[in-house]
N, C-alpha and C positions, 0 to 999 in steps of 0.2 A: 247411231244414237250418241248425240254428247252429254255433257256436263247440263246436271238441271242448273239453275239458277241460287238455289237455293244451294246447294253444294259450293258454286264458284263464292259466295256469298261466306259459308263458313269458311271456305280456303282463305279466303283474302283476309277474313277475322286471325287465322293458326300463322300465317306467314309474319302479318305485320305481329302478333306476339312472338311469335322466333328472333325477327327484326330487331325487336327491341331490348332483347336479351344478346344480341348481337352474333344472333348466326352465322354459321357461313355457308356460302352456296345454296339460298335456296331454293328449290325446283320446284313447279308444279308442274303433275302429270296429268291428263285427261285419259285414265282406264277404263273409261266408259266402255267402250267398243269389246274392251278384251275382255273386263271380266263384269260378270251379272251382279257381283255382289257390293260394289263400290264404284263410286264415279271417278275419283280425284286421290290422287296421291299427291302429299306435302313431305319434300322430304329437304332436312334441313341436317347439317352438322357442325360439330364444333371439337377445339381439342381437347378437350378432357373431361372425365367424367362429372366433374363440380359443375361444368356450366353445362353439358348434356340436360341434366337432370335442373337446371334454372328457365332452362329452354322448355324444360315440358311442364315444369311447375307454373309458368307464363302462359304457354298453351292451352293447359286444362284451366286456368284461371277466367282466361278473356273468353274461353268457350263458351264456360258455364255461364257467366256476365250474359250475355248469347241466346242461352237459355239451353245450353245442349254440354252433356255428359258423355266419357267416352262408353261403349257398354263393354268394353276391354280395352286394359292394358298389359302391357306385357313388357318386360326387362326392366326395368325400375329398379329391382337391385344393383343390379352388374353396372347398370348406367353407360352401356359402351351402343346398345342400341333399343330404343324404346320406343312401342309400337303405342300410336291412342289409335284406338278405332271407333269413330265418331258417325259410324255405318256409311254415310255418304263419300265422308271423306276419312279418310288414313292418312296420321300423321308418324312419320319417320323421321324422327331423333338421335343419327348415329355420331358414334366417335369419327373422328374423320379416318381413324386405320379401319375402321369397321365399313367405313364408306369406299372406300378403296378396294379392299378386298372381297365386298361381296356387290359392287357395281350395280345397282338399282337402276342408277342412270342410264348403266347401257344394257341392263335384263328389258327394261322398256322403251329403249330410241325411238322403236317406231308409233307409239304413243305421242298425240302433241302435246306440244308445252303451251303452256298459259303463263304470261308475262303479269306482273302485281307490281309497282310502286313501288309497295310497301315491302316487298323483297331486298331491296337495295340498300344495303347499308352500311352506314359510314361510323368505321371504328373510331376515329375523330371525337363522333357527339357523344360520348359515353361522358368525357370531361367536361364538354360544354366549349371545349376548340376546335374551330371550325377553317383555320389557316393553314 
C-alpha cells in the first residue's frame, strides 16, 4: 500500500510551508507500508528554536488554509522537536542537534522517499538576491 493521493496532496502543502520559512533538509517519507496509522512523514529542520517553532507556525497556518487541523501536537514549548499530526500525514519539526541525535532518517531508510519542488530552498530569496 502507498501514499493516498490526498496525503501526498497535504505533504506538498507542509513542505513548501517549511520551504518558505526556510527549512533545512526536508524529507518526505512514505510509511505507508510500515505503519497502519499514517501514510507520510514531513520532516524538516532548522537551527534554533525561534525558527523551529516559525516553521510550524507556517505549517499549521497553510494547513488549515487546506482546510485540515492537526488532531495533535506535541513539543511546542521545548521548540527543539515538534510533532503536527495531521493523521495522514506527520509533520516533524526538529532542531537540527535533535535531528542528529535521534536520526528519523535512518530509524526509516528503507521507507521511500518522495521528491517535492517545493522542498528546495534557497536561502538567497529570503532578501529578494538571487546572485
Amino acid at each position: 500500500m502507498t501514499a493516498t493521493d490526498q496525503a501526498v496532496e497535504m505533504a506538498r502543502v507542509a513542505v513548501a510551508a517549511a520551504a518558505d520559512k526556510l527549512a533545512e533538509d526536508i524529507t518526505v517519507l512514505d510509511v505507508s507500508e510500515q505503519l497502519v496509522i499514517t501514510d507520510l512523514f514531513v520532516i524538516a529542520s532548522a537551527p534554533n528554536e525561534r525558527q523551529v517553532q516559525a516553521i510550524v507556525d507556517e505549517v499549521e497556518e497553510k494547513m488549515r488554509l487546506h482546510g485540515v487541523k492537526p488532531t495533535r501536537r506535541e513539543g511546542t514549548r521545548e521548540g527543539r522537536w515538534v510533532l503536527l499530526d495531521f493523521v495522514d500525514v506527520v509533520v516533524h519539526v526538529q532542531h537540527t542537534e535533535e535531528r542528529g541525535f535521534y536520526g528519523l532518517d535512518r530509524l526509516w531508510k528503507d521507507c521511500p522517499r518522495l521528491d517535492f519542488p517545493e522542498a528546495v530552498v534557497d536561502p538567497r530569496s529570503e532578501d529578494g538576491n538571487t546572485e
